[in-house]
C-alpha positions in Angstrom: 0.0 0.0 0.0 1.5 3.4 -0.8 0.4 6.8 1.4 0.3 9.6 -0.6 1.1 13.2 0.1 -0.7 15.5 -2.5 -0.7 19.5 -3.1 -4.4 20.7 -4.7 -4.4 24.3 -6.3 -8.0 25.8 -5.7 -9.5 27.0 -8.9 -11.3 29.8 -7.1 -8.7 31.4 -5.3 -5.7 29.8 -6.4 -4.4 29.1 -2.9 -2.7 25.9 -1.9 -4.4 22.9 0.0 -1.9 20.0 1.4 -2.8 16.9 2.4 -2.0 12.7 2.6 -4.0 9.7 2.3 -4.1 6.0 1.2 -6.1 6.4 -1.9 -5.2 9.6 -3.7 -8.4 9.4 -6.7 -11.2 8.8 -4.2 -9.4 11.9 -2.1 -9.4 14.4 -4.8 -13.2 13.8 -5.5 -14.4 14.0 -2.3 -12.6 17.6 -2.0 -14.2 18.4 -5.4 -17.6 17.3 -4.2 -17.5 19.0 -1.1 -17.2 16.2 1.2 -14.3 18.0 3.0 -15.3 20.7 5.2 -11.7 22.2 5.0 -11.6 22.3 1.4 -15.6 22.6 0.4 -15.5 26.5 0.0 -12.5 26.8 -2.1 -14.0 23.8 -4.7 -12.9 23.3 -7.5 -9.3 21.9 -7.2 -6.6 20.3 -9.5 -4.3 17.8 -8.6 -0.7 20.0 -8.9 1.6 17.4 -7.3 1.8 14.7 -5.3 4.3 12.5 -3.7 4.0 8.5 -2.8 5.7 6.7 0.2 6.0 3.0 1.3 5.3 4.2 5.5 2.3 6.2 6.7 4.7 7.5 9.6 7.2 9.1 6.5 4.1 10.7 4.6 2.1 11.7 7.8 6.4 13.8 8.5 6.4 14.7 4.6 2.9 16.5 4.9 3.9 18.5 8.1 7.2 19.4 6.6 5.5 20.9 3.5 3.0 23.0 5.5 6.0 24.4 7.7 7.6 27.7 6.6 10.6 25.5 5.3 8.2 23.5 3.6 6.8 26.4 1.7 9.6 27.7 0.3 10.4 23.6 -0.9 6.9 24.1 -2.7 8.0 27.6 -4.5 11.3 25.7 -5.5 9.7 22.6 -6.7 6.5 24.1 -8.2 8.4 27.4 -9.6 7.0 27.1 -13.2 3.7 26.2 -12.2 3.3 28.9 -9.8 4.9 31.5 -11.4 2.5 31.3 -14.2 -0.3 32.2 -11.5 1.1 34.8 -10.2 0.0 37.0 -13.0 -3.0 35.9 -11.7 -2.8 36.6 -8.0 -1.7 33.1 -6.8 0.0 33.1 -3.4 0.2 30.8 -1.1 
């Protein structure tokens, strides 16, 4: 079984949503149905990146590492091209 850490871009207001979980297609729909309280406002999302790992206990560290400061500023890095091309559009994260 793989855990997955994933990075959704909202389509309304182009912020950033992080997350993990064990089955990465049936995740993304229920945050594009609205199933997720966190994440219902901001609907609709794309899929922008994701990540998979072999250990829950190494995704679950992955996941709080990306939405530290550090983490961040590893998203701006890895993401540049993509995110750079909203920031004519007012992305930020």
């Amino acid at each position: 079984m793989f855990y997955y850490v994933y990075i959704l871009g909202s389509q309304k207001d182009n912020n950033l949503y992080i997350g993990y979980t064990t089955d990465l297609r049936k995740r993304f729909k229920q945050h594009n149905s609205g199933e997720s309280l966190a994440t219902k406002p901001f609907r609709p999302y794309k899929l922008i990146f994701y990540e998979a790992f072999l250990n829950r206990i190494d995704a679950k560290h992955r996941e709080e590492y990306l939405k530290s400061g550090w983490g961040i500023r590893t998203i701006r890095k890895m993401l540049n091209k993509y995110l750079k091309r909203g920031e004519d559009a007012k992305k930020r994260i």
